[in-house]
MARVEX-417940 format. One record per residue (C-alpha): residue number from 1; z, x, y. Coordinates in nm, 4 decimals. Last residue first. Layout:
REM MARVEX-417940
i NUM | w Z | u X | v Y
...
REM end
This chain:
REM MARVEX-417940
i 392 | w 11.3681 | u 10.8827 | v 11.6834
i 391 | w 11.5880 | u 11.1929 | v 11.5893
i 390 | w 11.6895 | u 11.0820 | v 11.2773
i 389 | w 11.3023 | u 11.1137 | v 11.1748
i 388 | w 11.3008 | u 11.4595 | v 11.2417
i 387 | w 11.6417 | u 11.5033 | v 10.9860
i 386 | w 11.4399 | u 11.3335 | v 10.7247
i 385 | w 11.0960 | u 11.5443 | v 10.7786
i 384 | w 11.3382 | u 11.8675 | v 10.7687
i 383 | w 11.5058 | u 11.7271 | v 10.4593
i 382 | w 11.2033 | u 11.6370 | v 10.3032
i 381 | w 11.0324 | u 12.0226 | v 10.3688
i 380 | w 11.3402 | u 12.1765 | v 10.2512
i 379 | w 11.3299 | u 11.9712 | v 9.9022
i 378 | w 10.9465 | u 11.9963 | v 9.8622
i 377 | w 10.9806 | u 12.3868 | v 9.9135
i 376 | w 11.2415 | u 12.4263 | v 9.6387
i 375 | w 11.0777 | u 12.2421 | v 9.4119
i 374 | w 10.7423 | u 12.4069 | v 9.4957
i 373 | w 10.4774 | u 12.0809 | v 9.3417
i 372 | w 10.4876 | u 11.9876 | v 9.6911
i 371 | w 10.3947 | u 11.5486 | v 9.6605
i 370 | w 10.6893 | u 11.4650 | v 9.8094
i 369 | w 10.6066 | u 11.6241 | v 10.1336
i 368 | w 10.3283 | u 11.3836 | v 10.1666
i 367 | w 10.5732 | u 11.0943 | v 10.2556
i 366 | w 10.7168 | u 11.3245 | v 10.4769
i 365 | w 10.4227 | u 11.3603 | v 10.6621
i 364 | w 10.3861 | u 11.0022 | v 10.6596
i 363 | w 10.6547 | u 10.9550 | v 10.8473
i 362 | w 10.6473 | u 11.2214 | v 11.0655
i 361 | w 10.2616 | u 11.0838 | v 11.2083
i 360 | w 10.4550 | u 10.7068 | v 11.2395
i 359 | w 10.7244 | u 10.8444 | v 11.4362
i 358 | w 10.4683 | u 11.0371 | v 11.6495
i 357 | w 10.2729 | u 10.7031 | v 11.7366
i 356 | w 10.6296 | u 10.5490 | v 11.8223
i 355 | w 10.6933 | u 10.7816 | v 12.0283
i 354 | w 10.4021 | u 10.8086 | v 12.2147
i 353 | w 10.3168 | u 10.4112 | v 12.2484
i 352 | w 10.7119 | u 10.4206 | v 12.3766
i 351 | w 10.6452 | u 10.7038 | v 12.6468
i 350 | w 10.7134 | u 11.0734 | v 12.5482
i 349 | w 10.9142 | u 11.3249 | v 12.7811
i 348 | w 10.7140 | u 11.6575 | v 12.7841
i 347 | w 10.9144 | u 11.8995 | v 12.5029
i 346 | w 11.1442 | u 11.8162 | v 12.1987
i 345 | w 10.9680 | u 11.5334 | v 12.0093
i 344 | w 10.6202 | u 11.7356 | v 12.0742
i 343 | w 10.7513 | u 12.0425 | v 11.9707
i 342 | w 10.9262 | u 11.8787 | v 11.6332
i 341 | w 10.5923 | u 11.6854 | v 11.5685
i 340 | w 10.4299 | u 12.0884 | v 11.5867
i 339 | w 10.6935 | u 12.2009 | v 11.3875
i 338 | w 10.6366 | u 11.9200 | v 11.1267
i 337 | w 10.2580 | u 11.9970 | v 11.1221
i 336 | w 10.3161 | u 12.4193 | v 11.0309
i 335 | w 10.5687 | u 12.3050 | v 10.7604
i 334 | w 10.3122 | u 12.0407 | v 10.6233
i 333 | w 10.0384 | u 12.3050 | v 10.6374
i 332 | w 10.2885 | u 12.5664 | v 10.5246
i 331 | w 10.3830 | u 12.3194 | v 10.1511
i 330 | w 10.0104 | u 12.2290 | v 10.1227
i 329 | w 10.0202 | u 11.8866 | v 9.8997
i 328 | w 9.9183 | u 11.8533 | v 9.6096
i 327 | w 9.6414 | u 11.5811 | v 9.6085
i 326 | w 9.7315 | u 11.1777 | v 9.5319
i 325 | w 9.8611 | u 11.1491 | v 9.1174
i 324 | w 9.7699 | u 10.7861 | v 8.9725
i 323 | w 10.0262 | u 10.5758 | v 8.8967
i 322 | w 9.9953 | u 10.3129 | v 9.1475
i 321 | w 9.5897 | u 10.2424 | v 9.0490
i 320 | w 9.7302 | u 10.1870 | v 8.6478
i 319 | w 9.6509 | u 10.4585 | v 8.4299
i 318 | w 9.3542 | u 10.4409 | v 8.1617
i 317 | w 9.4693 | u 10.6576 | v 7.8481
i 316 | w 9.2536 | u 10.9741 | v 7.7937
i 315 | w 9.5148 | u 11.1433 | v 7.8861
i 314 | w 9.6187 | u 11.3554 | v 8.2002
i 313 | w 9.9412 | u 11.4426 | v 8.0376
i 312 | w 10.3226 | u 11.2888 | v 8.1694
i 311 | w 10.5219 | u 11.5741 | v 8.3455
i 310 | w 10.3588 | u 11.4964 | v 8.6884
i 309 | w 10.3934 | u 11.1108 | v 8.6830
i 308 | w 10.7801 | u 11.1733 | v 8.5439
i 307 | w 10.7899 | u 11.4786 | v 8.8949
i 306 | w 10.6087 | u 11.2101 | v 9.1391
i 305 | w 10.8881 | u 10.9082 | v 8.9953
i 304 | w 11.2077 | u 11.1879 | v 9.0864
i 303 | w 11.1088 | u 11.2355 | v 9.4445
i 302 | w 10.9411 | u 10.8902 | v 9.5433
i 301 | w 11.3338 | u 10.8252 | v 9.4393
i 300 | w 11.4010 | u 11.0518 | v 9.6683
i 299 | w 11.1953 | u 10.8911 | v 9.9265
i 298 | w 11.3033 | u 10.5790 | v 9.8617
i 297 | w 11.6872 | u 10.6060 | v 9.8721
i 296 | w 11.7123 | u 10.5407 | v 10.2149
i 295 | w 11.5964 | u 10.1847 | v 10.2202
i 294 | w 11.8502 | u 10.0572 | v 10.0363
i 293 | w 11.8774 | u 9.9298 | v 9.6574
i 292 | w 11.6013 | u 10.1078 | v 9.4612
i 291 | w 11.3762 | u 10.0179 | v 9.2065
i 290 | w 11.0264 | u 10.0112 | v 9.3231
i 289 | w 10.9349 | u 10.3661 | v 9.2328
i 288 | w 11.0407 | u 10.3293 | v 8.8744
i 287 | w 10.7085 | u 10.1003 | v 8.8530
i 286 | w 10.5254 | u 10.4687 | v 8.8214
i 285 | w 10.7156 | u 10.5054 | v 8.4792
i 284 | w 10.3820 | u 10.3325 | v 8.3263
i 283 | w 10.2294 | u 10.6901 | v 8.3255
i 282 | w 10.4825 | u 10.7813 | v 8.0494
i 281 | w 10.2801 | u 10.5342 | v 7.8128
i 280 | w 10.3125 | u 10.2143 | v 7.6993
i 279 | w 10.1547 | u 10.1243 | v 7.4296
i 278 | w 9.9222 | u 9.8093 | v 7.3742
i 277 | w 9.6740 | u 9.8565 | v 7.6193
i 276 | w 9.4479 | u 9.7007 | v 7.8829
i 275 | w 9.5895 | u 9.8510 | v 8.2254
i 274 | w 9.7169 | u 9.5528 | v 8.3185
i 273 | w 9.9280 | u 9.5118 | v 7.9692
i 272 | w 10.0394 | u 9.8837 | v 7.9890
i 271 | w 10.1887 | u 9.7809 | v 8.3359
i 270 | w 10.3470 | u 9.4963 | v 8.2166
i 269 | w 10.4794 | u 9.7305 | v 7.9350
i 268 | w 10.6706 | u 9.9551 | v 8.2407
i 267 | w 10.7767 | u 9.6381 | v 8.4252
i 266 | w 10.9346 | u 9.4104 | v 8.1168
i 265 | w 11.1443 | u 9.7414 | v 8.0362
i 264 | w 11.3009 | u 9.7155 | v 8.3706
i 263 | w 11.4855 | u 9.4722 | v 8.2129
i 262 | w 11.6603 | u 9.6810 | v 8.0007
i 261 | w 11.7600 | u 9.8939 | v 8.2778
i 260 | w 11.8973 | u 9.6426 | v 8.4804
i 259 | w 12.0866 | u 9.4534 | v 8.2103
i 258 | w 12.2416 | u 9.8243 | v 8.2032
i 257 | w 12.3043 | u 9.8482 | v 8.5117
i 256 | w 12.0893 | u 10.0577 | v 8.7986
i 255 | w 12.3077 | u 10.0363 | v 9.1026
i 254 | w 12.1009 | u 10.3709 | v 9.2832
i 253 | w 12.3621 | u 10.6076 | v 9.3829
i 252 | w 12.0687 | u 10.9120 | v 9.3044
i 251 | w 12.2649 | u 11.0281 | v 9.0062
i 250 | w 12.1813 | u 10.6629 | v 8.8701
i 249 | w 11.8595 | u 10.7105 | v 8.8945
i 248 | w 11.9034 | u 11.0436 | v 8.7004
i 247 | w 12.0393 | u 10.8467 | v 8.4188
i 246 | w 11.7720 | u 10.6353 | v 8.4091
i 245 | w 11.5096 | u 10.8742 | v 8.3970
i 244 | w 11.6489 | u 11.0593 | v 8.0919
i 243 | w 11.6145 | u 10.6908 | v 7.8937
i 242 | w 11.3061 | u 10.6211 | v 8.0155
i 241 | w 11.1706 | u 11.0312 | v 7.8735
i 240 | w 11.3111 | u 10.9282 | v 7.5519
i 239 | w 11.1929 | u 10.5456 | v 7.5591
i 238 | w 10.8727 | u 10.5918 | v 7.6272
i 237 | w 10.6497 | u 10.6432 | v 7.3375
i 236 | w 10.8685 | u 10.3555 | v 7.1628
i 235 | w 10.7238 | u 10.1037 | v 7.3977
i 234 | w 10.5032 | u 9.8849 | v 7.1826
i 233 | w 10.3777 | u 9.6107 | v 7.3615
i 232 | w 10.4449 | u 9.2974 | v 7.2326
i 231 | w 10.6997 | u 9.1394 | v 7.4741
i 230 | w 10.4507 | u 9.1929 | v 7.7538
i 229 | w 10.1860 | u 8.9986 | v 7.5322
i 228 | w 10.3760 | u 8.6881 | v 7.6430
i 227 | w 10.3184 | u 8.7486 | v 7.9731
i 226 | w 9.9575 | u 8.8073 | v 7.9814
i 225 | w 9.9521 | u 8.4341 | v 7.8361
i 224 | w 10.1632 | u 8.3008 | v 8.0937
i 223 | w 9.8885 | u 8.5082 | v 8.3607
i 222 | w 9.6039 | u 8.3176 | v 8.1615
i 221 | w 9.8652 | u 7.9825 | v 8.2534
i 220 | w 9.8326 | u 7.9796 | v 8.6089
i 219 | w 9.4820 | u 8.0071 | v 8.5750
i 218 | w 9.1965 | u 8.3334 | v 8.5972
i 217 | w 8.8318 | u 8.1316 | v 8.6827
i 216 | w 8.5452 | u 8.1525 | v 8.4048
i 215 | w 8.2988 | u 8.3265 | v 8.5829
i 214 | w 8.0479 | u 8.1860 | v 8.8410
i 213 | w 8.2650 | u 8.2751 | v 9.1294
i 212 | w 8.3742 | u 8.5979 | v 8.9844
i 211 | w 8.0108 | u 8.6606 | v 8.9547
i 210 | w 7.8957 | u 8.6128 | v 9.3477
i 209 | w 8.1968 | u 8.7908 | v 9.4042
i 208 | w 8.0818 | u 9.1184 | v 9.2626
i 207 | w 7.7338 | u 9.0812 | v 9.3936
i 206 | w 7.9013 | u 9.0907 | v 9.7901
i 205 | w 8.1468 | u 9.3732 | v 9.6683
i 204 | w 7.8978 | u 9.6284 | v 9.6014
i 203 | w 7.8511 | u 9.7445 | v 9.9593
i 202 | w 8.2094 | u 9.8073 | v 9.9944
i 201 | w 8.4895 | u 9.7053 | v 10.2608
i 200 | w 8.3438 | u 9.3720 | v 10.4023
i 199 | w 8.3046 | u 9.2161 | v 10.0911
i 198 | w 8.5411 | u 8.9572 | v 10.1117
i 197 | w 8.6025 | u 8.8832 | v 10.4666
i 196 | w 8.5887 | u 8.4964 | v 10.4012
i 195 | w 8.5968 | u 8.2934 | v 10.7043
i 194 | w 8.7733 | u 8.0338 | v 10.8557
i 193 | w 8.7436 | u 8.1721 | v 11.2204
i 192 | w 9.1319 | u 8.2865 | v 11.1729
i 191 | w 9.0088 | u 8.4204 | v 10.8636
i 190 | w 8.7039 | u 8.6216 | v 11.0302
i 189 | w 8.9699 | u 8.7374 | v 11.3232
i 188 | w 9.1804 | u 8.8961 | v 11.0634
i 187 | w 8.9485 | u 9.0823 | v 10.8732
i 186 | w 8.7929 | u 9.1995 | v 11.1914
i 185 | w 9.0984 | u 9.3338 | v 11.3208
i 184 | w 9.2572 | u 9.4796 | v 11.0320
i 183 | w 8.9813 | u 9.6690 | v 10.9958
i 182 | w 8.9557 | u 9.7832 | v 11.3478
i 181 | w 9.3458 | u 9.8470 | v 11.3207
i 180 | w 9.3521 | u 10.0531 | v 10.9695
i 179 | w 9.3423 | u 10.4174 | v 11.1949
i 178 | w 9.6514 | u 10.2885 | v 11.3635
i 177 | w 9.9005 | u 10.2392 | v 11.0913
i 176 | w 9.9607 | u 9.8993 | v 10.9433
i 175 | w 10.2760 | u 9.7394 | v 10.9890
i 174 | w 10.5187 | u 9.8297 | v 10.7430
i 173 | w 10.6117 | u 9.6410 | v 10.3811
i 172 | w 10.8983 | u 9.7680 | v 10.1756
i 171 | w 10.8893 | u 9.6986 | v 9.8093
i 170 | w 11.1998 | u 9.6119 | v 9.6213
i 169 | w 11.0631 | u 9.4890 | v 9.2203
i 168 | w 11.4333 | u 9.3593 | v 8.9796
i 167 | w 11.4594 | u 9.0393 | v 9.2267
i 166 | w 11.8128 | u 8.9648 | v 9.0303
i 165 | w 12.0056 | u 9.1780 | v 9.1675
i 164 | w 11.9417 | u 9.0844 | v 9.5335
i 163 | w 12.0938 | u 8.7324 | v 9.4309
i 162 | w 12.3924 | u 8.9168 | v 9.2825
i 161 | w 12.4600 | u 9.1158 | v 9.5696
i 160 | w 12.4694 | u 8.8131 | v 9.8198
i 159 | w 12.8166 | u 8.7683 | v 9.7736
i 158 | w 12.8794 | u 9.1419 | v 9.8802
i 157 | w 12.7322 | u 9.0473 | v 10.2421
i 156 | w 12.5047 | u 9.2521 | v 10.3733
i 155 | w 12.1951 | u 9.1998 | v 10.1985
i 154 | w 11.8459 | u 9.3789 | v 10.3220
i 153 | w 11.7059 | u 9.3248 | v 10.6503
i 152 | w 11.3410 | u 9.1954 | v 10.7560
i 151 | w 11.3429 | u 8.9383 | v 10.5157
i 150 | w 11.1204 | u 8.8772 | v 10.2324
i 149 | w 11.1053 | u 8.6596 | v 9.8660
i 148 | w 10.8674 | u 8.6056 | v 9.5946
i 147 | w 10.9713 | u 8.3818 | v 9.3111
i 146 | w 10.7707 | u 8.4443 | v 8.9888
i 145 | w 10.5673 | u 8.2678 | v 8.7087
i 144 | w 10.7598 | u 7.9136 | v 8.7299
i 143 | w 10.7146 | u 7.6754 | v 8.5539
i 142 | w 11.0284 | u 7.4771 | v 8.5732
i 141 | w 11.2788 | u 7.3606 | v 8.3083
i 140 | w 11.4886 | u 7.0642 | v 8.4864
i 139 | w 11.7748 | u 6.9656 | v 8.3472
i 138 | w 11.8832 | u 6.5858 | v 8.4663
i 137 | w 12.3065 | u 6.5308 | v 8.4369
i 136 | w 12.4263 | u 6.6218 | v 8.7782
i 135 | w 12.1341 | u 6.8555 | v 8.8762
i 134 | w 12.0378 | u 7.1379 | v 8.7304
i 133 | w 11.7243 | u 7.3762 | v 8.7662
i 132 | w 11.6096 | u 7.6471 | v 8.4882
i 131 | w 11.3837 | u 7.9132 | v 8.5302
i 130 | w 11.6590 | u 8.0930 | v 8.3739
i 129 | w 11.7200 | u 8.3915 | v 8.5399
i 128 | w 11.5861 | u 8.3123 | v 8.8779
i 127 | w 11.6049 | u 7.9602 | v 8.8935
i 126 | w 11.9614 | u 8.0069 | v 8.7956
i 125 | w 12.0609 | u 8.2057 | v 9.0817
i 124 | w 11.8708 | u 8.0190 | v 9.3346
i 123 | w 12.1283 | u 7.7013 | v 9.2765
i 122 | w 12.4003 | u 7.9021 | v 9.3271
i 121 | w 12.1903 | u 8.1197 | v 9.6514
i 120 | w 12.1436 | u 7.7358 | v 9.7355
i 119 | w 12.5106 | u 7.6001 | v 9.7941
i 118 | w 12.6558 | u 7.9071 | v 9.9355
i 117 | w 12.4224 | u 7.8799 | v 10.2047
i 116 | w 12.0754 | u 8.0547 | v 10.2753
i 115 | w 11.9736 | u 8.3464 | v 10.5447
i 114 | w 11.9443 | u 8.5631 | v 10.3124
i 113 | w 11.6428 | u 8.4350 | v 10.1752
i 112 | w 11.4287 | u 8.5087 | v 10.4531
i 111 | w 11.0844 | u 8.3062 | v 10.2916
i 110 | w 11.1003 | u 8.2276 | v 10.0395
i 109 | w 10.7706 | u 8.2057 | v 9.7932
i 108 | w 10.7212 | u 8.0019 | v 9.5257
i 107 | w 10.4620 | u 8.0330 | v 9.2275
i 106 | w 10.3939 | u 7.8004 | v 8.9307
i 105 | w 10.5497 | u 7.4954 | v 9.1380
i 104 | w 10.6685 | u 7.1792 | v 9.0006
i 103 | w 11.0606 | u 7.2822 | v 9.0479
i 102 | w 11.0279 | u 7.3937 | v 9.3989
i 101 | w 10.8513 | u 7.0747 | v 9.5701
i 100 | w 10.5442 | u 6.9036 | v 9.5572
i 99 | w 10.6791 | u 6.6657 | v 9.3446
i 98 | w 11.0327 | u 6.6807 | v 9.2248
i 97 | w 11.1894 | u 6.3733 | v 9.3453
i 96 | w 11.5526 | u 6.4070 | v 9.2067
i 95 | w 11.7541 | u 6.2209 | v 8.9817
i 94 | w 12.1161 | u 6.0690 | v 8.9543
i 93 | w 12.0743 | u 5.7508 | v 8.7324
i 92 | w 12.2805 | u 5.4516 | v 8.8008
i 91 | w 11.9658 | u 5.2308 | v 8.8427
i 90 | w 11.9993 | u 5.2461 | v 9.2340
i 89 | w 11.9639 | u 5.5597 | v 9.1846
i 88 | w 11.6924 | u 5.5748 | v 9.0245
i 87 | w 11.4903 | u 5.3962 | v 9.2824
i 86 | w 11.6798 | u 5.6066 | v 9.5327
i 85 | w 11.5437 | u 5.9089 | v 9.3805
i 84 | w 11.7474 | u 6.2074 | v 9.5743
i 83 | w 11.5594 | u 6.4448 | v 9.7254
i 82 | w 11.3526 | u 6.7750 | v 9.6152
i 81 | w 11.4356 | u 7.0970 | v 9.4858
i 80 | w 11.4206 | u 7.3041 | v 9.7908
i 79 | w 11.5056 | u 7.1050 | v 10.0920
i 78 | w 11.6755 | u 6.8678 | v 9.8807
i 77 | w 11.9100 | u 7.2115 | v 9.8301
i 76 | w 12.0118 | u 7.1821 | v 10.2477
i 75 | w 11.8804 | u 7.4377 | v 10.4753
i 74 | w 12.1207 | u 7.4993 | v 10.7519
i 73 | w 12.1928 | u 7.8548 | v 10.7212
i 72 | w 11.7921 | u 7.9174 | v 10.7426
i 71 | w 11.5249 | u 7.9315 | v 10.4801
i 70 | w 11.1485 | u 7.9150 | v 10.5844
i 69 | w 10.9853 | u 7.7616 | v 10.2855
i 68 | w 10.6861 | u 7.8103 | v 10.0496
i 67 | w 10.5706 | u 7.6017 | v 9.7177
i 66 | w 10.2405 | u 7.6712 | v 9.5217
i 65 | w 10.0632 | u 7.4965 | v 9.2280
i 64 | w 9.8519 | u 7.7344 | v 9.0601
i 63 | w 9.4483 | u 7.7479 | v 9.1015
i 62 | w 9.4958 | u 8.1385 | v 9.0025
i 61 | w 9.3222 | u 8.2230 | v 9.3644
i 60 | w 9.5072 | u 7.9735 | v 9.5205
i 59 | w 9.8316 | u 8.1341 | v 9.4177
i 58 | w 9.7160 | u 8.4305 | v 9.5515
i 57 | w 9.6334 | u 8.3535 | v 9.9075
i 56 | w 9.9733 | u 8.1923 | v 9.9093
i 55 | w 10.1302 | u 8.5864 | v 9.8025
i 54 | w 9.8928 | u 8.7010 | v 10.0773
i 53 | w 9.9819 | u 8.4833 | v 10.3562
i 52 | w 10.3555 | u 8.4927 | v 10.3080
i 51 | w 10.3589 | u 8.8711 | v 10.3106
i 50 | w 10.1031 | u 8.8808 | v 10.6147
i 49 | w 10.2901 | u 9.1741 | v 10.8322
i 48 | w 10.3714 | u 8.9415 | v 11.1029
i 47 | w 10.7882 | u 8.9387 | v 11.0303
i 46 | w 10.9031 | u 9.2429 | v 11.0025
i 45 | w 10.9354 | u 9.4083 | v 10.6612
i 44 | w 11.1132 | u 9.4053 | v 10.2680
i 43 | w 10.9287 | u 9.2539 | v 10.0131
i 42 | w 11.1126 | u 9.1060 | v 9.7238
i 41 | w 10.9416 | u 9.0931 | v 9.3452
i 40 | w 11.0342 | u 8.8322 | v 9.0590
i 39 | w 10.9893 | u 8.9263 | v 8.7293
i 38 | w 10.7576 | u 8.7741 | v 8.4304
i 37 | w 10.6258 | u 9.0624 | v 8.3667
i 36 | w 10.2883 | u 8.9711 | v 8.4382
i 35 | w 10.3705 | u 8.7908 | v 8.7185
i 34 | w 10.5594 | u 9.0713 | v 8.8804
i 33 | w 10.2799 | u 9.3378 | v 8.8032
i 32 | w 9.9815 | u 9.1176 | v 8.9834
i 31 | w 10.1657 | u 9.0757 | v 9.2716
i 30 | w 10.3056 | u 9.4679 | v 9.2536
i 29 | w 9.9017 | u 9.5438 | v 9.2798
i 28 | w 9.8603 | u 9.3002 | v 9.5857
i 27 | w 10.1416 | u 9.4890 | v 9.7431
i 26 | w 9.9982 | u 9.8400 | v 9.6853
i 25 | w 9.6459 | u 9.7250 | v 9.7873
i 24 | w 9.7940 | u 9.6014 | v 10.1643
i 23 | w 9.6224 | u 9.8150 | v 10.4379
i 22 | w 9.3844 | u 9.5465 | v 10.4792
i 21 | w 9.3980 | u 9.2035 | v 10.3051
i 20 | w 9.0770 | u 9.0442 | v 10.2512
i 19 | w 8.9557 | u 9.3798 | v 10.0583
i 18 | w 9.3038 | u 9.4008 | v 9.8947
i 17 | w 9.2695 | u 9.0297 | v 9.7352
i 16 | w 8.9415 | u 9.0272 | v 9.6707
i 15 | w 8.9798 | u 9.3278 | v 9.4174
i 14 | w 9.2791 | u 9.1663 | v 9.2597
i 13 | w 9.1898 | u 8.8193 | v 9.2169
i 12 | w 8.8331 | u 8.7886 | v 9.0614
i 11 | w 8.7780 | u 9.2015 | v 8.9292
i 10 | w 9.1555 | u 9.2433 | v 8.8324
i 9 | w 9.2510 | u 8.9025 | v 8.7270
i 8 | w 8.9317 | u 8.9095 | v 8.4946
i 7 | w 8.9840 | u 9.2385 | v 8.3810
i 6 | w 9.3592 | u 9.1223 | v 8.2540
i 5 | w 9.2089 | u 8.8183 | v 8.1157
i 4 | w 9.0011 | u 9.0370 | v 7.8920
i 3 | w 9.2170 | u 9.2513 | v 7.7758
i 2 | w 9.4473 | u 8.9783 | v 7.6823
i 1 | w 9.1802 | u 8.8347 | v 7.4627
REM end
């Protein structure tokens, strides 16, 4: 039965999901893993970059009841959780109105949660771990799948830490590169024009959504159900290699506790779940890559998740989309492109568009760097990509 709700999210929710939202597959798929689990996911990016609209888009698709806000250092907890009842109050009894608000909703999304007080990061704090809400004597137990959260800066402050903690998926969202602009375009204008753009990438997708709209719709509660088969899956196939990986984390400075690492847990047999299995497998390691703690240890950590996907067998298992290995990279092509960015950087002067165009180009050769199966050439070929980048 699981199996079958899993397809379902995938072909109804999934699939429409990325084609609507260009350039944004690896988001929707960390969506999909953060409800299944049970976990809640941050997104790190500038503001513009459609992490609000897709996580709301979502939560219509699964007919769940939704709740957004725009936190600043002035929001109040009624903002959140609802006001006072006056009626009640009146009757002696401290109790909040929770409709439409925080506590009734299946998935939430905040929106620059740094930004809050004292008073809701407390409040926040249970929410997260509990899915719990208190207030004077009334204990509410809320619904919720999983909080979503963004800013464009990570946590400063130490007494933040423990909020941060607690959102156990970090993905960083960019804006799109240049080639994805026409799409982006036209996707964009057609839901400003209250349009659908589904179908717009593939030539089968028009027949596929004429049957997810006469199939039996994925709910709220078909993702509690995936949930619950999370705590079945049989993980002993992993633990060995898990185990190894965590230490080595933690040789990267990454503050991976042990809470952490059982947790984590959750992610790898949420990804079995998705993929329609009962086992996890070392493939499901790929959720390692959305782990880390500041910005600069992605690409090692890229690093140390593309050497588990590498050591773990091309089985007959299915793999989830995010665990799948891209090409091996050409260690002298990359070389050969970097010195040709470095020329660039280094010669004519560049205008803004320029630069900014060439920052993008290092970028992703870097990114590709990772993916040198030479040890010793991956490792110059990042630092020389890293060091380029410092230059910008």
């Amino acid at each position: 039965m699981t199996v079958e709700v899993a397809q379902r999210l995938q072909r109804q929710v999934l699939n429409r999901l990325k084609r609507r939202f260009v350039g944004r597959e690896e988001i929707v798929d960390l969506i999909a893993l953060a409800v299944t689990a049970g976990e809640h996911l941050f997104l790190l990016g500038p503001p513009g970059t459609a992490k609000s609209a897709l996580i709301r888009q979502f939560a219509q698709m699964i007919h769940g009841s939704y709740f957004e806000y725009l936190l600043t250092r002035f929001s109040e907890p009624n903002e959140l959780f609802g006001p006072v009842d006056l009626v009640k109050l009146r009757e002696g009894t401290v109790a909040i109105v929770t409709k439409g608000m925080l506590p009734e909703a299946d998935v939430v999304f905040l929106d620059e949660l740094f930004n809050a007080n004292s008073a809701i990061l407390n409040n926040l704090l249970t929410v997260l771990n509990e899915r719990v809400y208190r207030r004077g004597a009334e204990v509410y137990r809320l619904p919720l799948l999983s909080l979503f959260s963004a800013s464009n800066h990570l946590p400063e402050d130490e007494t933040l830490a423990a909020l941060f903690d607690r959102f156990l998926l970090r993905a960083r969202v960019e804006s799109l590169p240049r080639e994805d602009m026409p799409k982006l375009l036209a996707a964009g204008w057609a839901m400003e024009c209250g349009g659908d753009t589904d179908g717009a990438d593939s030539d089968h997708a028009p027949a596929d959504d004429a049957a997810a709209e006469s199939a039996v719709p994925v709910t709220a509660d078909d993702l509690r159900q995936l949930a619950r088969q999370v705590l079945r899956v049989d993980l002993s196939g992993v633990y060995s290699v898990y185990a190894d990986a965590v230490v080595r984390l933690r040789d990267l400075g990454i503050a991976f506790s042990d809470r952490r690492a059982v947790k984590v847990l959750k992610l790898i047999a949420a990804s079995a779940v998705l993929c329609g299995r009962q086992q996890a497998i070392g493939a499901d390691l790929w959720v390692l890559r959305y782990v880390w703690d500041r910005v600069e240890q992605i690409a090692p950590l890229g690093m140390l998740v593309a050497e588990l996907l590498q050591a773990s067998p091309e089985d007959a298992e299915p793999r989830h989309r995010l665990a799948r290995l891209p090409e091996q990279a050409d260690a002298a092509e990359l070389a050969q492109q970097l010195e040709q960015a470095e020329s660039r950087l280094t010669g004519q002067p560049l205008s803004l568009l320029e630069l900014a165009r060439l920052r993008e180009e290092v970028v992703a050769l870097t990114d590709r760097a990772a993916w040198v199966a030479d040890a010793q050439a991956r490792a110059h070929l990042l630092q020389r990509g890293r060091t380029l980048l410092s230059r910008f």
